[in-house]
C-alpha positions as a LaTeX table, in Angstrom:
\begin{tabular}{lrrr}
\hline
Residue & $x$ (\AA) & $y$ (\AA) & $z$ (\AA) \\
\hline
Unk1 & $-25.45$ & 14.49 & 4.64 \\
Unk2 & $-22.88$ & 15.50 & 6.67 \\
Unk3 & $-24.30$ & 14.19 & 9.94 \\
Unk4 & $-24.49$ & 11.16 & 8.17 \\
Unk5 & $-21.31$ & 11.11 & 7.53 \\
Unk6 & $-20.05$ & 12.24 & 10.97 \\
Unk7 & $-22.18$ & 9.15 & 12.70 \\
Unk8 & $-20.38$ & 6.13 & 10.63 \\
Unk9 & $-17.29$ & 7.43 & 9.02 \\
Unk10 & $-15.65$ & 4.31 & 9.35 \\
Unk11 & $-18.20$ & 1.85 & 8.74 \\
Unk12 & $-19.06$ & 3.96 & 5.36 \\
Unk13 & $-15.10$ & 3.99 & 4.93 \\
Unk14 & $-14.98$ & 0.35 & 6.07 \\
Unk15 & $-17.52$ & $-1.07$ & 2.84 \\
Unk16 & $-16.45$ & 1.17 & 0.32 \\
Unk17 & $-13.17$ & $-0.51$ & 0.66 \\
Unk18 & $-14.67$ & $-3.51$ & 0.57 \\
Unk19 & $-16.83$ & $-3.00$ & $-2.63$ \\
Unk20 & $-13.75$ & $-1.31$ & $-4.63$ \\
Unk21 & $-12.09$ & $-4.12$ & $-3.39$ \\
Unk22 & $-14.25$ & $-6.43$ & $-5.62$ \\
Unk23 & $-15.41$ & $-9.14$ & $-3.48$ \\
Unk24 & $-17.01$ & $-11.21$ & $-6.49$ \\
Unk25 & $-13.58$ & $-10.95$ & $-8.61$ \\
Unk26 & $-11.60$ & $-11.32$ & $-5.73$ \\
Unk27 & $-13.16$ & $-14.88$ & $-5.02$ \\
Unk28 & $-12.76$ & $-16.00$ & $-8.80$ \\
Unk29 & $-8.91$ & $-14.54$ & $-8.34$ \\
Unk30 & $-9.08$ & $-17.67$ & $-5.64$ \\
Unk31 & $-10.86$ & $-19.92$ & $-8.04$ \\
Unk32 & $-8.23$ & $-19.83$ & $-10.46$ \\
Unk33 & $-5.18$ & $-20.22$ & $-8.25$ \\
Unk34 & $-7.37$ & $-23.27$ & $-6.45$ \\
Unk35 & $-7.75$ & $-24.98$ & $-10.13$ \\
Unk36 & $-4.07$ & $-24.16$ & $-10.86$ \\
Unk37 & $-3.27$ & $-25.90$ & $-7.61$ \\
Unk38 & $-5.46$ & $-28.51$ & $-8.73$ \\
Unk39 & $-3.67$ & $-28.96$ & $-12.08$ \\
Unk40 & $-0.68$ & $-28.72$ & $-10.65$ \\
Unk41 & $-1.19$ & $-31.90$ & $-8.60$ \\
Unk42 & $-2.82$ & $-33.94$ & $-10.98$ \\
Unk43 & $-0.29$ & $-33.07$ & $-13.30$ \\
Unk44 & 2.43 & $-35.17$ & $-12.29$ \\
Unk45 & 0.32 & $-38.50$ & $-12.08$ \\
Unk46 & $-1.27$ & $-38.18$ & $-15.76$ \\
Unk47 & 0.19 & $-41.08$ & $-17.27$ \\
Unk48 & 2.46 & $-41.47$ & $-20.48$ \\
Unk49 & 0.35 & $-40.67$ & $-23.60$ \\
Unk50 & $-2.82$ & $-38.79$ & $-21.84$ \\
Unk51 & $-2.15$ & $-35.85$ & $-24.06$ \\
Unk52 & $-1.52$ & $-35.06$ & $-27.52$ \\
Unk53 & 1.62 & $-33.39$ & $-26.86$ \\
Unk54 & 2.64 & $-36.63$ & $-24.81$ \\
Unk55 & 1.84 & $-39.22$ & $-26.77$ \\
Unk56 & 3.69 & $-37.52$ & $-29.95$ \\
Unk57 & 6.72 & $-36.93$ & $-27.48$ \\
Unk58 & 6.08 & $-40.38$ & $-25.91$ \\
Unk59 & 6.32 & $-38.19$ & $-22.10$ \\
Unk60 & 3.67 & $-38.11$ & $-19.96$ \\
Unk61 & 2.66 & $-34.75$ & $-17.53$ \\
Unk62 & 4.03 & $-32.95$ & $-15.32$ \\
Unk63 & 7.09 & $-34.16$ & $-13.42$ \\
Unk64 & 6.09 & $-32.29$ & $-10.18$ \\
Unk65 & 8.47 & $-31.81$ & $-7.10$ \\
Unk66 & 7.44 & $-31.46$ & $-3.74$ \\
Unk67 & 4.37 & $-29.08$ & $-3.59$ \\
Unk68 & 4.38 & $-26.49$ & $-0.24$ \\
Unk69 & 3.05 & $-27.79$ & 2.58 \\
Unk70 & 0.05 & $-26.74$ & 4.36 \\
Unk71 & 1.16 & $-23.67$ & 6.00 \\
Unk72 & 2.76 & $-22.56$ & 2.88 \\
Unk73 & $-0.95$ & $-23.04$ & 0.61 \\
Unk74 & $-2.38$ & $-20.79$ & 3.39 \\
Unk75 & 0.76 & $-18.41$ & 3.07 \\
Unk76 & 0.08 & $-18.72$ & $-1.08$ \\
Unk77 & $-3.82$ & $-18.33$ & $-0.99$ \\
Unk78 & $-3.10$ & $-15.17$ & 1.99 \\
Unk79 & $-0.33$ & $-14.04$ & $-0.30$ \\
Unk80 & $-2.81$ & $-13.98$ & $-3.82$ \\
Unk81 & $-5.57$ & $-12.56$ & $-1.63$ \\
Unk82 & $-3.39$ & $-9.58$ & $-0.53$ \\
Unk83 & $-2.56$ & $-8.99$ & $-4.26$ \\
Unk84 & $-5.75$ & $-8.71$ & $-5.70$ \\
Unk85 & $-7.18$ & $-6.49$ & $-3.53$ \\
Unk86 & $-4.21$ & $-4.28$ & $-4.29$ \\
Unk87 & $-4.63$ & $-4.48$ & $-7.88$ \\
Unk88 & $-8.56$ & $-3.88$ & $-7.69$ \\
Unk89 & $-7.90$ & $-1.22$ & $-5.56$ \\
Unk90 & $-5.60$ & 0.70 & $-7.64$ \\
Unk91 & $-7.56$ & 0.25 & $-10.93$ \\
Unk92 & $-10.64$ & 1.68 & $-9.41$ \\
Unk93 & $-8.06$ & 4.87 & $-8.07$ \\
Unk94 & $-6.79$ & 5.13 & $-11.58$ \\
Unk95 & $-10.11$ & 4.96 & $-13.69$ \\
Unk96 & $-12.19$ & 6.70 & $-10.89$ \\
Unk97 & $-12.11$ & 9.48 & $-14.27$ \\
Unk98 & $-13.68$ & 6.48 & $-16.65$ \\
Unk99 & $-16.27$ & 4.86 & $-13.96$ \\
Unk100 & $-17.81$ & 8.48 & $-13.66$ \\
Unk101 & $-18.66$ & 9.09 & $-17.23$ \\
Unk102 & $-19.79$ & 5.69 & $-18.07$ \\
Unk103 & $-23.12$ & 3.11 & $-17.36$ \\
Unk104 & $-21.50$ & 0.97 & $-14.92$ \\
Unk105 & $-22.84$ & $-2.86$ & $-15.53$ \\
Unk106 & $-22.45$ & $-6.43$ & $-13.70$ \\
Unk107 & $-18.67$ & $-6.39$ & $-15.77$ \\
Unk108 & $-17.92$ & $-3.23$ & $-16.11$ \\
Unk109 & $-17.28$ & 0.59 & $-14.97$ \\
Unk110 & $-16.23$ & $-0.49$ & $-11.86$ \\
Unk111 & $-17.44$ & $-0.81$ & $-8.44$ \\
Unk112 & $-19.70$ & 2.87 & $-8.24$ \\
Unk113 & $-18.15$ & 2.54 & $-5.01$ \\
Unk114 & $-16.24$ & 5.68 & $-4.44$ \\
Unk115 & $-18.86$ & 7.38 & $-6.31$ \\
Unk116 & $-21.75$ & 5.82 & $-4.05$ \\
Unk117 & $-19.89$ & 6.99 & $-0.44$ \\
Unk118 & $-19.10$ & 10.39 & $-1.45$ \\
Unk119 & $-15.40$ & 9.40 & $-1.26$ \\
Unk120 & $-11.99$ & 11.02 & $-3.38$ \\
Unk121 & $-10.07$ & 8.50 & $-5.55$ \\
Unk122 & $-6.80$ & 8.71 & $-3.09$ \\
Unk123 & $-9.29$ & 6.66 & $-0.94$ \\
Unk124 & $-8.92$ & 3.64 & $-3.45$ \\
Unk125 & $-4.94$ & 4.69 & $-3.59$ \\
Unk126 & $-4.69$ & 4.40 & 0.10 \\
Unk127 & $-6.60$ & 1.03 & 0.15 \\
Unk128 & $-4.30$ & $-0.62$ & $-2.71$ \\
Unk129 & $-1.26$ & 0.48 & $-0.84$ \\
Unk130 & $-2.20$ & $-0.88$ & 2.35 \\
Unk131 & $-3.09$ & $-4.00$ & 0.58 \\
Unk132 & 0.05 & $-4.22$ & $-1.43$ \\
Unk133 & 1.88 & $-3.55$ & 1.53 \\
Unk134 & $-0.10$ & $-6.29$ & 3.28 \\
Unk135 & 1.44 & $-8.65$ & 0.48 \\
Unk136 & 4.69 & $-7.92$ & 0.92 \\
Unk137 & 4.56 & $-8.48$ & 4.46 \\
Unk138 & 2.85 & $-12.16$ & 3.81 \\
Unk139 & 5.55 & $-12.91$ & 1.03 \\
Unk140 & 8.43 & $-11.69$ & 2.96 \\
Unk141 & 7.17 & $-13.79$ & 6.19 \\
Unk142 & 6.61 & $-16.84$ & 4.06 \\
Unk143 & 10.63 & $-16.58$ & 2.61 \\
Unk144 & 11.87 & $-16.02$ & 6.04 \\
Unk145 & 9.71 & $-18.88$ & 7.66 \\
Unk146 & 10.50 & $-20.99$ & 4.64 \\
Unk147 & 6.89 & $-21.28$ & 3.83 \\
Unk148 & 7.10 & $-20.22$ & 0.76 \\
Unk149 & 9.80 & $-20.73$ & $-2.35$ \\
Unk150 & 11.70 & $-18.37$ & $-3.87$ \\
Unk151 & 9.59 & $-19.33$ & $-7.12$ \\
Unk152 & 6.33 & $-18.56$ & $-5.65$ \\
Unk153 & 7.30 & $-15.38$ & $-3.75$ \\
Unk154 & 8.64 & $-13.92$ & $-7.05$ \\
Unk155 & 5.64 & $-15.01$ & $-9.07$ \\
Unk156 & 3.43 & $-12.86$ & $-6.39$ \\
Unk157 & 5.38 & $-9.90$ & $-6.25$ \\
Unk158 & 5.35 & $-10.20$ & $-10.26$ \\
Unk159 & 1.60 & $-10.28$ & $-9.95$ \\
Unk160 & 1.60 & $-7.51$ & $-7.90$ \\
Unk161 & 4.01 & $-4.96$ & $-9.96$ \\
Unk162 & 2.00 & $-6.12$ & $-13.31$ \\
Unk163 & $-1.22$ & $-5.27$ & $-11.77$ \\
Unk164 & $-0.25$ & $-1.57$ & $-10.09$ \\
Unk165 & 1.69 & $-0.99$ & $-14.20$ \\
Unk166 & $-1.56$ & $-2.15$ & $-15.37$ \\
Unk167 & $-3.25$ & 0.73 & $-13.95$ \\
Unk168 & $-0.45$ & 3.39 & $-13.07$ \\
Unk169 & 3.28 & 4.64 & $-13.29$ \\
Unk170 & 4.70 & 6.27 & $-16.26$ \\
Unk171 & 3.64 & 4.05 & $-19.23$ \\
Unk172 & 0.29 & 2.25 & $-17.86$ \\
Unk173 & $-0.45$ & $-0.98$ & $-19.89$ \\
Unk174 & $-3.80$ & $-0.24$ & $-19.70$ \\
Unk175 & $-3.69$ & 3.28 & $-21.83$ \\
Unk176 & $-1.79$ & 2.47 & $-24.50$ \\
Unk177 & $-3.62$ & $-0.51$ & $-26.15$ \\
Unk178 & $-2.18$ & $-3.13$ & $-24.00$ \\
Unk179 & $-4.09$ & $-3.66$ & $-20.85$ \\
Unk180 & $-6.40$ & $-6.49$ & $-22.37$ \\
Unk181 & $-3.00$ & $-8.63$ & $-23.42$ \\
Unk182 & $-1.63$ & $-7.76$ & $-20.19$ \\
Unk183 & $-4.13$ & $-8.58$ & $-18.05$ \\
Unk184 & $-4.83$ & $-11.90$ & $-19.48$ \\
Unk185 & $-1.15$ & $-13.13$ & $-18.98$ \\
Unk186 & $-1.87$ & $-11.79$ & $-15.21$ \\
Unk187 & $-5.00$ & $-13.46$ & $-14.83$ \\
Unk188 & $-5.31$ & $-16.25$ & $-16.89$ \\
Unk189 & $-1.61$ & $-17.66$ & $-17.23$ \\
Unk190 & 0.43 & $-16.32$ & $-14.18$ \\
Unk191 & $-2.31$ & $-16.51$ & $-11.24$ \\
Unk192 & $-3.41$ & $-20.01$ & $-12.37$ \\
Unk193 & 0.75 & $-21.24$ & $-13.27$ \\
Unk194 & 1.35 & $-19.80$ & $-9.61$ \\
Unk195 & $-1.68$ & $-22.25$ & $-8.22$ \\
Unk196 & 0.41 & $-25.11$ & $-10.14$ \\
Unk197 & 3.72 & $-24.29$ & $-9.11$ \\
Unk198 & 2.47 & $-23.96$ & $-5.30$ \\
Unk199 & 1.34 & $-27.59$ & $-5.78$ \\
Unk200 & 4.66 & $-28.71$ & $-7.07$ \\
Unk201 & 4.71 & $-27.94$ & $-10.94$ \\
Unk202 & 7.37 & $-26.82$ & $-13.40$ \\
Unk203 & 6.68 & $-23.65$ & $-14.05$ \\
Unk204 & 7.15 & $-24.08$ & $-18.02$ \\
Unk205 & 4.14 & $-26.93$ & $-17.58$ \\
Unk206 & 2.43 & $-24.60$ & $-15.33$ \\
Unk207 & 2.27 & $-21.53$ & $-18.11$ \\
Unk208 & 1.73 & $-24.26$ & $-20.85$ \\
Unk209 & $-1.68$ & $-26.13$ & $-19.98$ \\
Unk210 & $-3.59$ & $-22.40$ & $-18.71$ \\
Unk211 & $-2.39$ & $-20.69$ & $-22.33$ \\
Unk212 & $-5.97$ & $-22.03$ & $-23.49$ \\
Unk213 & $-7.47$ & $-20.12$ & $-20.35$ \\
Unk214 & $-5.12$ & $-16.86$ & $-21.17$ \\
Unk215 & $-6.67$ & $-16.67$ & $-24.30$ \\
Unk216 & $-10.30$ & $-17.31$ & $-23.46$ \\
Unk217 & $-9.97$ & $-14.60$ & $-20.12$ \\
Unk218 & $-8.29$ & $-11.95$ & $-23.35$ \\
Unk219 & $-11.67$ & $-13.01$ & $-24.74$ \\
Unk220 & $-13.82$ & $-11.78$ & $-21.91$ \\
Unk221 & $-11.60$ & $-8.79$ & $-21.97$ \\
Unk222 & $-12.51$ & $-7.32$ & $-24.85$ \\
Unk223 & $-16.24$ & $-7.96$ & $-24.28$ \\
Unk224 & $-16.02$ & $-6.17$ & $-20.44$ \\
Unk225 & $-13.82$ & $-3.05$ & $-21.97$ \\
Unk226 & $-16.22$ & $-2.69$ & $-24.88$ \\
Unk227 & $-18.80$ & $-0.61$ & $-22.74$ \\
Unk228 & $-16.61$ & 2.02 & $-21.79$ \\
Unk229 & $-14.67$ & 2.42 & $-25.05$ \\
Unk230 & $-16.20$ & 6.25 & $-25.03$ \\
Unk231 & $-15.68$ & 7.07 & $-21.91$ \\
Unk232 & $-12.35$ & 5.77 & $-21.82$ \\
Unk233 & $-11.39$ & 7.47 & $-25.02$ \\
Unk234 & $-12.38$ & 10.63 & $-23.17$ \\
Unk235 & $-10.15$ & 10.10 & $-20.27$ \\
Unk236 & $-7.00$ & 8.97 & $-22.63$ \\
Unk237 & $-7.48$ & 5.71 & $-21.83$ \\
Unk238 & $-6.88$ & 4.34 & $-25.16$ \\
Unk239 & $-7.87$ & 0.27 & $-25.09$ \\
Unk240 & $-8.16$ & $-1.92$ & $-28.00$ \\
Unk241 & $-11.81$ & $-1.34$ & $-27.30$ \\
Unk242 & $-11.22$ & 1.88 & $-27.74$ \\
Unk243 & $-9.10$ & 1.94 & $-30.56$ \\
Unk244 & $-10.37$ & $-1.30$ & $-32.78$ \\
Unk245 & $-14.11$ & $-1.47$ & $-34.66$ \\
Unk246 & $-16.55$ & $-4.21$ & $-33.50$ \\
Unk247 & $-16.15$ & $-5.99$ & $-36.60$ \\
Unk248 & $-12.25$ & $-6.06$ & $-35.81$ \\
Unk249 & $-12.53$ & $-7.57$ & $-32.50$ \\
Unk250 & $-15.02$ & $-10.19$ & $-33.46$ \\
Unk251 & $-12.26$ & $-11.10$ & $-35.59$ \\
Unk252 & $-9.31$ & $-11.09$ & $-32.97$ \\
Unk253 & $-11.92$ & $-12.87$ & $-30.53$ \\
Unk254 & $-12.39$ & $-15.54$ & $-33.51$ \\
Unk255 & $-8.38$ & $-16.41$ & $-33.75$ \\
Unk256 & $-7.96$ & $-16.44$ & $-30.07$ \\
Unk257 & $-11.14$ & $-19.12$ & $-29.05$ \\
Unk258 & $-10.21$ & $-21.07$ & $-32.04$ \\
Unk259 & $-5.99$ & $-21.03$ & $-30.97$ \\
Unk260 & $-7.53$ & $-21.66$ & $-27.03$ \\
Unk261 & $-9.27$ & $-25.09$ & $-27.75$ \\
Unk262 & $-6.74$ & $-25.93$ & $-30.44$ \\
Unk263 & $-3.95$ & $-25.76$ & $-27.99$ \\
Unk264 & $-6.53$ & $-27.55$ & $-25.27$ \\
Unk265 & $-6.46$ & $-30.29$ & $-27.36$ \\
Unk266 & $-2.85$ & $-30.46$ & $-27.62$ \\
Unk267 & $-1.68$ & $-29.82$ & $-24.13$ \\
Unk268 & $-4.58$ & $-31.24$ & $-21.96$ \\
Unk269 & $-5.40$ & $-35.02$ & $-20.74$ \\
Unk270 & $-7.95$ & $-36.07$ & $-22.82$ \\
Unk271 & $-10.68$ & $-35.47$ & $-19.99$ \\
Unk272 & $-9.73$ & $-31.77$ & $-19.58$ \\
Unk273 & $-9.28$ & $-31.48$ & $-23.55$ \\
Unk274 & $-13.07$ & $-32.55$ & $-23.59$ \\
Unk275 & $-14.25$ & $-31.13$ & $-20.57$ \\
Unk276 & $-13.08$ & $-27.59$ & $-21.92$ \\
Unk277 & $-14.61$ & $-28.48$ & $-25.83$ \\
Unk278 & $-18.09$ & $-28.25$ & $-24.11$ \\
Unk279 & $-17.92$ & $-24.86$ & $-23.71$ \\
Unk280 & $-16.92$ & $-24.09$ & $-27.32$ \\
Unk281 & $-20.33$ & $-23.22$ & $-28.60$ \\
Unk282 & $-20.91$ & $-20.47$ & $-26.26$ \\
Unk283 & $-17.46$ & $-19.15$ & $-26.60$ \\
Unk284 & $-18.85$ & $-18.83$ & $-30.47$ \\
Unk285 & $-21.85$ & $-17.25$ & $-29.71$ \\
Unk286 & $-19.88$ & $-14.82$ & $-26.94$ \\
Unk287 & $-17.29$ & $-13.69$ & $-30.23$ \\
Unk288 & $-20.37$ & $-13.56$ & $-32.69$ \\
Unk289 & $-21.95$ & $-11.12$ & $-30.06$ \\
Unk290 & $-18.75$ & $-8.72$ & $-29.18$ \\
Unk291 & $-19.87$ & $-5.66$ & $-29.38$ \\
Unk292 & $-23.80$ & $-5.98$ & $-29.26$ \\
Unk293 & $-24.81$ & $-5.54$ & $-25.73$ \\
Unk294 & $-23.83$ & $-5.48$ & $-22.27$ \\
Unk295 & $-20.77$ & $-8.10$ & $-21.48$ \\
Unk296 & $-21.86$ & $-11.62$ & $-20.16$ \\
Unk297 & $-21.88$ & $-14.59$ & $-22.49$ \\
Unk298 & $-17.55$ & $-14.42$ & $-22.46$ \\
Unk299 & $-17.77$ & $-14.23$ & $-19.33$ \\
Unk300 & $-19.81$ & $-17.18$ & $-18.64$ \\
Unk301 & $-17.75$ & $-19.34$ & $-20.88$ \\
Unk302 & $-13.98$ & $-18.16$ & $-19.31$ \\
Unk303 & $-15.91$ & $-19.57$ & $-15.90$ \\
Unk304 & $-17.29$ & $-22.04$ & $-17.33$ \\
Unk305 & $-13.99$ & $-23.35$ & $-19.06$ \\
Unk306 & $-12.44$ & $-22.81$ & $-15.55$ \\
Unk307 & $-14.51$ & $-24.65$ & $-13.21$ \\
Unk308 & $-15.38$ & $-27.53$ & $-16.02$ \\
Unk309 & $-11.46$ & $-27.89$ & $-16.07$ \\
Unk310 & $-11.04$ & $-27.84$ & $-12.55$ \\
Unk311 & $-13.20$ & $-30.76$ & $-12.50$ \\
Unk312 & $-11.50$ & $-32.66$ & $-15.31$ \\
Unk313 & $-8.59$ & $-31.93$ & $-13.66$ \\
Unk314 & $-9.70$ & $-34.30$ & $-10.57$ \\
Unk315 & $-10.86$ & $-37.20$ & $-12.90$ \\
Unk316 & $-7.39$ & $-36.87$ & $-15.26$ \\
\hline
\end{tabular}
């Protein structure tokens, strides 16, 4: 084993950093901010009366300024890229504890990748502070090159803190019964709002028309944490898995699909109102099965809801 180890140190090194760095997540971190982008630039031409909201207020979408240009997407995208690896990173140092007492499955208990290389959890520290680091660097290039706004820069180094509090620091969101609210806002409202406000948005529309997403991805939450409830109860990781009976979170899951496509309706152009509504009978079926089996079917519909959106979006 050692000889092993001696022969490829850094090419072992070099894909355990890629697996904690969770390639598959990572690209669906780009999927959102892409449809965010995408909402944020239909937004503006969505005309008086396309959504409920509108028509009662007699406005129509987004008025949208001047999105970035080109150089400042790439700065964006680089800039969102940077940040979730960092965040990744630092959640797999911080429940390195949790992954190694629990059955690790396509959505949860991490990436097995420390585990699988032999490798301490500073390894996944050192990784998420190169990578925050990295994001910094892109953020503070695109303020000084004017690539970037203020606006955006602030929303990724907000993304950034949120996701390193998620996981670490003196009061971690995550270990006191708030990491599935907290990470939804992260992931579902302020990653996607940053996509919009990159492309031009408001950022009060921007928050508004991804709160149905928000509450869909706090959905898939509580089906992904379910699995390690034990585990992380044994750590003092304390999640509302953890803490709340299946029955209880069926019920929470029930209030937030139902409030999700509610406020769809509302806020949405009537395509991506409707687009979304087709993937209300699996959301049902994903509460109905929270906590019976591995995680999948909320996951399924928060990407389906996504990329059935992001399509809408064009057609709006």
């Amino acid at each position: 084993m050692g000889e092993g180890r001696r022969r490829r140190p850094w090419g072992g090194r070099g894909a355990a950093a890629f697996r904690l760095s969770r390639p598959d997540q990572v690209l669906l971190v780009l999927v959102v901010a892409a449809v965010g982008w995408l909402a944020g630039s239909r937004g503006a031409s969505t005309e008086q009366g396309s959504t409920l909201a509108g028509w009662l207020a007699g406005a129509g979408g987004a008025p949208c300024g001047a999105g970035l240009a080109p150089l400042g997407v790439l700065t964006a995208a680089a800039g969102v890229l940077a940040v979730a690896v960092s965040v990744h990173a630092v959640n797999e140092f911080a429940d390195a504890a949790t992954d190694a007492r629990t059955v690790r499955t396509r959505f949860s208990g991490g990436s097995g990748a420390l585990a699988d290389h032999g490798l301490p959890a500073v390894f996944a520290l050192r990784v998420a502070l190169a990578a925050g680091g990295a994001a910094v660097v892109v953020v503070g290039v695109g303020l000084v090159t004017r690539w970037v706004s203020g606006l955006v820069a602030v929303l990724l180094l907000v993304g950034l803190v949120g996701g390193w509090t998620y996981s670490v620091g003196p009061w971690p969101w995550s270990r006191h019964g708030w990491g599935e609210v907290v990470n939804a806002v992260l992931g579902g409202l302020l990653l996607p709002a940053t996509g919009a406000v990159v492309a031009g948005a408001p950022l009060g529309w921007s928050v508004r028309v991804f709160v149905p997403f928000a509450l869909l991805t706090f959905v898939n939450l509580l089906e992904t944490q379910w699995p390690d409830r034990e585990a992380d109860c044994s750590v003092g990781k304390h999640t509302l898995a953890s803490r709340l009976s299946a029955p209880v979170l069926r019920r929470a899951g029930a209030v937030a699909i139902v409030a999700a496509y509610l406020v769809s309706v509302v806020v949405h152009p009537w395509p991506v109102a409707a687009a979304g509504l087709l993937v209300a009978p699996l959301s049902v079926y994903a509460v109905a099965r929270l906590g019976h089996g591995p995680p999948g079917p909320s996951v399924a519909a928060m990407v389906l809801f996504l990329l059935l959106h992001g399509a809408a979006w064009v057609l709006a």
